[in-house]
N, C-alpha and C positions, 0 to 999 in steps of 0.2 A: 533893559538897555545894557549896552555893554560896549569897549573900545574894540572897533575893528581894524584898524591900523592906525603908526604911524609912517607920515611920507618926507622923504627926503628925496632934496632934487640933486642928480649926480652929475658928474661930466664926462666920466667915460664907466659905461655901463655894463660892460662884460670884466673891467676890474675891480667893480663893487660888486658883481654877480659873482666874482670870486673869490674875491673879501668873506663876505657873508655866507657862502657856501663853503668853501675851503680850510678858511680860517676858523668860521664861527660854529658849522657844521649846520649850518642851516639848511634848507631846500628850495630851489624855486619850487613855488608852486601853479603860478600862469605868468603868463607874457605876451602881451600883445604891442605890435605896432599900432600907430596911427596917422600915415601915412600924410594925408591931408592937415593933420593939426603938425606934424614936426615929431612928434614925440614918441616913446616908448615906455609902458608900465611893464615893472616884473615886481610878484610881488614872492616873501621868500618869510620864512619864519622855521620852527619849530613843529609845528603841528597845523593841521588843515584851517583853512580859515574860517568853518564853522564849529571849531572846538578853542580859537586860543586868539590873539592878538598876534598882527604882521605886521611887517615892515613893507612898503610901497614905493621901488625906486623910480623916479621918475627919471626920464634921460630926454631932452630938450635938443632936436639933432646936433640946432644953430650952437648950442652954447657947450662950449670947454670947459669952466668953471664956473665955479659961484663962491663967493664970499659968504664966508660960515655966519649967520645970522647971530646979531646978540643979544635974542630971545631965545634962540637953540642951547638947550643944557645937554642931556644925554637920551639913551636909549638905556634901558636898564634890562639885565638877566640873568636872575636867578641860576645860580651855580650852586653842586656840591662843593666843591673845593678851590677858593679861588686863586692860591698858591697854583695847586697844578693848573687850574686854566691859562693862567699867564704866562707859563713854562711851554704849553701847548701851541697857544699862539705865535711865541719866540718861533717856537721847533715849526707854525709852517708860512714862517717870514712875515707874521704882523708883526705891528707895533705896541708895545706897549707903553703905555707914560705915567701910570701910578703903579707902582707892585704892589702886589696884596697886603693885607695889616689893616687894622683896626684904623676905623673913620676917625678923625678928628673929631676930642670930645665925646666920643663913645665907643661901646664893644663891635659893633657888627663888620665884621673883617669885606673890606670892598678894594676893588681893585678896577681901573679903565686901559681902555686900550685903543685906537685911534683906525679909523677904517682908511678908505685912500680917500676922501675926499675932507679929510681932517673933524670927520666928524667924532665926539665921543660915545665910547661905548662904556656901561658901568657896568659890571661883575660885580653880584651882592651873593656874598656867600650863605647859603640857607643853614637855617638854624637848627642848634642841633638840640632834641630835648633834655 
């Protein structure tokens, strides 16, 4: 067994298809309409969907927004360096809202950053031996 995505539902779907590709350096990897149901899936990651865990935006035509869930925490990824990633995202107009530095109560240096639909994203800087 193994996680195949997670899915967030967005409101405007070619500016989180930009977010996650532009910003985050991810790839779409498919996208399909569904005409008859309203909606559209694109899903976007790091690597093919049968080697790694994705992301799955969902886009509802009807709806504009959605109110950020308060069972939703983040989307986590492994960084080398999360000083520069945060420097990176500045330089291609994300957001960030935590700078990099050491978590609270412990060493491992983490950093988030906020996509357009205020969802959070965590930067865990990988360990160095």
């Amino acid at each position: 067994m193994r996680i195949l995505h997670a899915m967030l539902r967005v409101g405007d779907l070619e500016k989180s298809i930009a977010f996650y590709t532009d910003v985050l350096g991810m790839k779409v990897l498919r996208r399909k309409d569904y005409p008859e149901g309203r909606f559209t899936l694109a899903f976007v990651g790091y690597q093919d969907e049968a080697e790694g865990t994705v992301l799955e935006l969902t886009h509802n035509w009807d709806t504009g927004k959605y109110d950020l869930g308060t069972g939703y925490g983040h989307i986590a990824i492994e960084v080398d360096n999360a000083y520069q990633a945060c420097e990176e995202v500045k330089k291609r107009g994300g957001k960030v809202t935590r700078e990099a530095g050491p978590m609270k109560h412990g060493v491992t240096v983490i950093a988030f950053v906020e996509d357009p639909d205020g969802y959070k994203i965590e930067f865990i800087q990988k360990k160095t031996a």
